[in-house]
MMTF fields as JSON, N, C-alpha, C and O atoms, coordinates in Angstrom:
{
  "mmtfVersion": "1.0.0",
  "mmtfProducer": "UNKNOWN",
  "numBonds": 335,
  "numAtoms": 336,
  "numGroups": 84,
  "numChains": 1,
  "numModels": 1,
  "chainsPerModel": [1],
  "groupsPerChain": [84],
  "chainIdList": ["A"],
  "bondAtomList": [4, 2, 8, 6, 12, 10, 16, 14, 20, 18, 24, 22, 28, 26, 32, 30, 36, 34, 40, 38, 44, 42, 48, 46, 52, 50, 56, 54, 60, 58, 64, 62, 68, 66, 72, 70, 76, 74, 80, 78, 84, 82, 88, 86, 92, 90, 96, 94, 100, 98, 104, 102, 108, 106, 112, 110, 116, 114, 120, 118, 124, 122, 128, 126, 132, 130, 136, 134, 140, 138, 144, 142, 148, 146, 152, 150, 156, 154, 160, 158, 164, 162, 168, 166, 172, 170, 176, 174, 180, 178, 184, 182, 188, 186, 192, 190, 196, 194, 200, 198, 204, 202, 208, 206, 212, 210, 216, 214, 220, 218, 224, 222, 228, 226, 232, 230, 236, 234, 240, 238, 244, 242, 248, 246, 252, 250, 256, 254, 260, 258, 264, 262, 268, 266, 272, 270, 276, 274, 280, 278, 284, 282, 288, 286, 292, 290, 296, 294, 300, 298, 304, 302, 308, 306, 312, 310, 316, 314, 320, 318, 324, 322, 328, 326, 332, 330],
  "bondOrderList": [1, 1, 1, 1, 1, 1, 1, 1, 1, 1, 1, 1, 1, 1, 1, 1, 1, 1, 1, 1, 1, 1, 1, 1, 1, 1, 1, 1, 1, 1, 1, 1, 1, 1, 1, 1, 1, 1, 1, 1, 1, 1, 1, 1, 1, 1, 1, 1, 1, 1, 1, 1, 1, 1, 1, 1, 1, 1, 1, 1, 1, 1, 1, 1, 1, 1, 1, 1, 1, 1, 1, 1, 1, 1, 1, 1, 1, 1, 1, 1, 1, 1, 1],
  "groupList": [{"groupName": "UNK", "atomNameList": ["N", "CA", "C", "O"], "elementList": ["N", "C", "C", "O"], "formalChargeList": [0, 0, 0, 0], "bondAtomList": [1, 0, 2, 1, 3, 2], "bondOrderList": [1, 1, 2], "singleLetterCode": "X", "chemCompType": "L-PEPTIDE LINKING"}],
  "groupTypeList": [0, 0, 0, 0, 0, 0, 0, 0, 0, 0, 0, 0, 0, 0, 0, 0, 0, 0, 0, 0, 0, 0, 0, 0, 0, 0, 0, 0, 0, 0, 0, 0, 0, 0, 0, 0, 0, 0, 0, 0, 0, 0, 0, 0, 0, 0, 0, 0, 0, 0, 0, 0, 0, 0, 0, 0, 0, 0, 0, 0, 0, 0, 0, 0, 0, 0, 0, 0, 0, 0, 0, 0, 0, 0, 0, 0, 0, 0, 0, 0, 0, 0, 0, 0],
  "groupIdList": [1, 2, 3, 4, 5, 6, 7, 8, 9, 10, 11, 12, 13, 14, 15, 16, 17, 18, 19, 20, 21, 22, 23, 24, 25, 26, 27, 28, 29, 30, 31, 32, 33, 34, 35, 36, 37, 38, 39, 40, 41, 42, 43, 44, 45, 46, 47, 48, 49, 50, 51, 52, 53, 54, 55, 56, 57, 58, 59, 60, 61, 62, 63, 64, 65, 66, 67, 68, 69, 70, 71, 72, 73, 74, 75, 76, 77, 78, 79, 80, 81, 82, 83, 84],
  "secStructList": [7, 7, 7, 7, 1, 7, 7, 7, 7, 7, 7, 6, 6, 1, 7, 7, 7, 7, 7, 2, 2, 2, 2, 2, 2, 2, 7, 7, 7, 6, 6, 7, 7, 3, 3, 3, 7, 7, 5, 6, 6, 5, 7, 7, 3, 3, 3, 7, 7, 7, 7, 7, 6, 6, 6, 7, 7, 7, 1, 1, 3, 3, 3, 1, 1, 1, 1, 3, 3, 3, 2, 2, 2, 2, 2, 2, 2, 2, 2, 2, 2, 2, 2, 7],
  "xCoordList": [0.836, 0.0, 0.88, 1.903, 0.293, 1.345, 0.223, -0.964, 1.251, 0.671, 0.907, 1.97, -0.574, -0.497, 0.462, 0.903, 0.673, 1.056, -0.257, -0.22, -1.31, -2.523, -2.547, -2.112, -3.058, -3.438, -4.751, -4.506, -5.88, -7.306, -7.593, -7.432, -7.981, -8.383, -10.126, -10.995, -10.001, -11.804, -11.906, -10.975, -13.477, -14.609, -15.156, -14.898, -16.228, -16.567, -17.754, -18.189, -18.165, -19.187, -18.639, -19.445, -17.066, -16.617, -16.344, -15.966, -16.382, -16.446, -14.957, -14.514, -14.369, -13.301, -13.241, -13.867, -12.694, -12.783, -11.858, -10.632, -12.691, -11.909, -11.26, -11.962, -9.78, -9.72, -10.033, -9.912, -10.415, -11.083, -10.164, -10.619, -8.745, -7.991, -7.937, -7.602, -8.069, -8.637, -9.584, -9.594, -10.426, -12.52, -11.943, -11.455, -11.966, -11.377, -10.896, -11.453, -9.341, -8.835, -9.75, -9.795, -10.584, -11.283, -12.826, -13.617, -13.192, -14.409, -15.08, -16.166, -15.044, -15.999, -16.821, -16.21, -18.175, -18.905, -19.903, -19.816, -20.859, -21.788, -23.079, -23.982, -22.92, -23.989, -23.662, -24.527, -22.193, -22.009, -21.418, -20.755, -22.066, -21.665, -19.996, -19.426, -19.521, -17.733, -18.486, -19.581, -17.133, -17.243, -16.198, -15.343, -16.313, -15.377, -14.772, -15.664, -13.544, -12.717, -11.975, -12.058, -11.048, -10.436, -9.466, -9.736, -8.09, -6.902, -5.762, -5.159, -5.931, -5.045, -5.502, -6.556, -4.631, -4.706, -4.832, -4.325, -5.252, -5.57, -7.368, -8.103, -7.636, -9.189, -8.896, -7.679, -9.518, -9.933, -10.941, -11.805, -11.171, -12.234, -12.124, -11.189, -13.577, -13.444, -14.901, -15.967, -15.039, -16.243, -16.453, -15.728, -18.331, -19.019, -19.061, -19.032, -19.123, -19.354, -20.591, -20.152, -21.236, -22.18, -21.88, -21.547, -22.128, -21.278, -22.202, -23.279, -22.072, -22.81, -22.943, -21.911, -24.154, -24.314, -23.401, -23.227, -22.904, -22.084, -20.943, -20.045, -20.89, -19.369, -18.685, -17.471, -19.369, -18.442, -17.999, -17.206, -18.743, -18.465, -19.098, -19.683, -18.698, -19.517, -19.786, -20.149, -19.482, -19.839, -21.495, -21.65, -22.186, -23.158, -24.191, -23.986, -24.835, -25.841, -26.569, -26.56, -27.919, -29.227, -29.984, -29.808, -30.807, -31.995, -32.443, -33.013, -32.525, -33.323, -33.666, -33.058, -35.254, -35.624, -34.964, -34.891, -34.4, -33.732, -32.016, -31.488, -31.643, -30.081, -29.635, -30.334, -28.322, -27.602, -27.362, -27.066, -27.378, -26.535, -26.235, -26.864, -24.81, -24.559, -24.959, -25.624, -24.491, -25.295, -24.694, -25.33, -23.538, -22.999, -23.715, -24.374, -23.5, -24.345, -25.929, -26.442, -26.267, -27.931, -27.933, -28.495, -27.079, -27.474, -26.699, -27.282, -26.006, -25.838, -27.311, -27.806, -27.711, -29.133, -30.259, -30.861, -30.315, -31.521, -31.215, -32.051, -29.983, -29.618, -29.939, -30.991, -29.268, -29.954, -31.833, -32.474, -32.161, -33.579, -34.187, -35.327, -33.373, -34.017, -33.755, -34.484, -32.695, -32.78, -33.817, -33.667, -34.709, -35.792, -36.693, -37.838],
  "yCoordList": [-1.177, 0.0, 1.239, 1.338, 2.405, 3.401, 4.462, 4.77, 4.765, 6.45, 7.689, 8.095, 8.5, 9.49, 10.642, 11.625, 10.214, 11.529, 12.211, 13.423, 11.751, 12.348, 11.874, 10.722, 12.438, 11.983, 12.579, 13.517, 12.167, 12.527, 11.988, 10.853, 12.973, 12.157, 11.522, 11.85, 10.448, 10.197, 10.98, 11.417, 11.641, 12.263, 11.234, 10.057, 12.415, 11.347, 10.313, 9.542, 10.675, 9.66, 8.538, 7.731, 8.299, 7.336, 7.869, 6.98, 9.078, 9.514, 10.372, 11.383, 9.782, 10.569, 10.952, 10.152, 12.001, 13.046, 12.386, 12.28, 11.995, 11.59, 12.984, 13.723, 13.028, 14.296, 14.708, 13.961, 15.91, 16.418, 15.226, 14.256, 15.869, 15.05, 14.067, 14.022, 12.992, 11.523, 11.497, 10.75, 12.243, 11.407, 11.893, 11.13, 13.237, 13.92, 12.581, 12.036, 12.317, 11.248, 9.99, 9.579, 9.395, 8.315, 8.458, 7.515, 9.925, 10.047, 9.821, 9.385, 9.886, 9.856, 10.642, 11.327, 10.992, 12.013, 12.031, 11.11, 13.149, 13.117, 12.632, 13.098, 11.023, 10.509, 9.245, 8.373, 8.861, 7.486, 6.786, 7.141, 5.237, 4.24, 3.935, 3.908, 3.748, 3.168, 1.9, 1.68, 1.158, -0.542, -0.367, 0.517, -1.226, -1.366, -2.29, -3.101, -2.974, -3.838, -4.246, -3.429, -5.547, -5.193, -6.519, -7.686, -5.638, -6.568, -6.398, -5.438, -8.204, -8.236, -7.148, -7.31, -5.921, -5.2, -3.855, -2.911, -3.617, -2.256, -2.229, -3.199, -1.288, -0.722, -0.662, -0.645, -0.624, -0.102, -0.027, -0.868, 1.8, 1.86, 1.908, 2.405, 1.125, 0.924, 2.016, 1.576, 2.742, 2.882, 1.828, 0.899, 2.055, 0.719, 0.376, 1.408, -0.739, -1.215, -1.991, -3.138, -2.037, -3.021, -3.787, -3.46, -5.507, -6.492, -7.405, -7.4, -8.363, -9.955, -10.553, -10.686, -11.125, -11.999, -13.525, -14.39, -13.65, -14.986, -14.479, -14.476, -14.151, -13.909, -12.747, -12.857, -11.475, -10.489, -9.325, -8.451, -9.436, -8.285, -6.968, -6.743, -6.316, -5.022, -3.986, -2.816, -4.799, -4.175, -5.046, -6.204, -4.112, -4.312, -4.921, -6.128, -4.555, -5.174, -4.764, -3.652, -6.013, -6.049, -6.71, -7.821, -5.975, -6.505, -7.345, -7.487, -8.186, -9.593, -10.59, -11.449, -9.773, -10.629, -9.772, -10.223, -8.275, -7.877, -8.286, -8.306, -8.5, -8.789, -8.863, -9.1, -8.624, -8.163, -9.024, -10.077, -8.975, -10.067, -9.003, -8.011, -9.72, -9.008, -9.927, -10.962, -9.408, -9.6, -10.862, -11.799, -10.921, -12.537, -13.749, -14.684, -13.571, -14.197, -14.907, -16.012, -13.78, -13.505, -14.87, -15.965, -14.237, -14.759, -16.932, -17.922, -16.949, -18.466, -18.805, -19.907, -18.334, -18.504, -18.881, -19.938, -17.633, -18.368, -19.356, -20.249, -19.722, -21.314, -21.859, -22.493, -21.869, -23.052, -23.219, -24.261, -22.331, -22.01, -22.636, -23.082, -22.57, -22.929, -24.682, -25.542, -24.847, -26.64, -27.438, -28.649, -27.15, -27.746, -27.851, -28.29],
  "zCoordList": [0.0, 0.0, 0.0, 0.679, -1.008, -1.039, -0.091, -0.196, 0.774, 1.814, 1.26, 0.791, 1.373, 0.896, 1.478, 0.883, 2.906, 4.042, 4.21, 3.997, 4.514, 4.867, 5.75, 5.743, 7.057, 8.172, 9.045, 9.804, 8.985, 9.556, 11.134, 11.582, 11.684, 13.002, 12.622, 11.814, 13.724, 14.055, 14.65, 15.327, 14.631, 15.205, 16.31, 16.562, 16.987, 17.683, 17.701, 18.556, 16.15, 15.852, 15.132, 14.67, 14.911, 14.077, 12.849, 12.085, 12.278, 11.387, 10.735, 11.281, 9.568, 8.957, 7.818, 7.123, 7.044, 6.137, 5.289, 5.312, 4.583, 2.997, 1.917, 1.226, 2.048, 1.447, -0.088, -1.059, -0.095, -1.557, -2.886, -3.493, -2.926, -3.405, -3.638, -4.822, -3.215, -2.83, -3.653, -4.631, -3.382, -4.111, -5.287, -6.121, -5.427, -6.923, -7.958, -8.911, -7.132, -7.844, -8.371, -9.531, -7.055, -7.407, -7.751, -7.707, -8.141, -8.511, -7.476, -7.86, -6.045, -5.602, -5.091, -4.27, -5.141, -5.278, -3.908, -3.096, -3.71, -2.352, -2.656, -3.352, -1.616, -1.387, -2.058, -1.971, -2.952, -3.269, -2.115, -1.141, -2.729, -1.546, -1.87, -2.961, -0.675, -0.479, 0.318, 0.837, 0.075, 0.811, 1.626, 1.586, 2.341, 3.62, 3.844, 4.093, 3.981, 3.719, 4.834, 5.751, 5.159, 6.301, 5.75, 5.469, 5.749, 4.579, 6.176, 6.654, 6.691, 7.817, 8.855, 9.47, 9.073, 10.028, 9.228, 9.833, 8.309, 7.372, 7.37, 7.557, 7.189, 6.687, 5.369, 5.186, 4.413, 2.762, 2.541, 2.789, 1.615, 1.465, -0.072, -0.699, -0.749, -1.91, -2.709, -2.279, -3.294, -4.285, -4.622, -4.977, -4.427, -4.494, -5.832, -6.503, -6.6, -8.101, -8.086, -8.002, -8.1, -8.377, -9.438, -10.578, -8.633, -9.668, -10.177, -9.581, -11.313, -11.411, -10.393, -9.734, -9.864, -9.105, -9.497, -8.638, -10.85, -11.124, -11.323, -10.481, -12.099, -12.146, -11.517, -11.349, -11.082, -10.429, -11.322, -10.974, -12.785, -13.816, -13.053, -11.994, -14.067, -13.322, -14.415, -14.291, -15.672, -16.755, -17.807, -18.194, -17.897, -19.444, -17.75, -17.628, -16.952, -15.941, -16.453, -16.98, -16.443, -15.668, -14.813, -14.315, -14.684, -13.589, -13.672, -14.754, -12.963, -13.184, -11.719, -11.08, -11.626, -10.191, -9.012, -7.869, -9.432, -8.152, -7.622, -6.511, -8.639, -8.645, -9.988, -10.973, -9.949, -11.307, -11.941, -11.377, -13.012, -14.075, -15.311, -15.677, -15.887, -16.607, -18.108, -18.066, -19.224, -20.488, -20.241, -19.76, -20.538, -20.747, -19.742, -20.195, -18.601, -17.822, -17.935, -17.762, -18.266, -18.949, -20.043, -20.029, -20.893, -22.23, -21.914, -22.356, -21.483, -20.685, -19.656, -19.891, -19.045, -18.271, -19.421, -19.61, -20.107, -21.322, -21.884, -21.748, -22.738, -22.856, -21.885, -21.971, -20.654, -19.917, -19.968, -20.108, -19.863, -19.513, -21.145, -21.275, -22.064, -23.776, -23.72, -24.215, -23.085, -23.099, -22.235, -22.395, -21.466, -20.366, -21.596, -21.486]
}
């Protein structure tokens, strides 16, 4: 892991200031979800992706039943679903 030399205190609701710089860099904007990670003895916070429920893409999704699938996925499901 490379350090920025940023250093934030917690608040006292648990709460720390992601600097402008930072989101800037990673696009992250007010009111998107970050994930929360915990690698050994580190925190990471990730912008959320919404992924395939099979494989973990996170490109070309849709909806289906309330969970993602992406096209490729999809289009293997209707085969299965065309051989019954």
């Amino acid at each position: 892991m490379k350090s920025t030399g940023i250093v934030r205190k917690v608040d006292e609701l648990g709460r720390v200031v992601i600097p402008i710089e930072l989101r800037n860099k990673f696009n992250i904007n007010i009111k998107d979800p970050i994930e929360i990670f915990v690698d050994g003895s580190s925190i990471v916070l990730k912008k959320f992706e919404p992924n395939c429920v099979f494989c973990g893409s996170s490109k070309n999704l849709i909806s289906y039943k309330d969970k993602l699938v992406c096209e490729k996925c999809a289009g293997h499901i209707s085969e299965l679903r065309s051989e019954d």
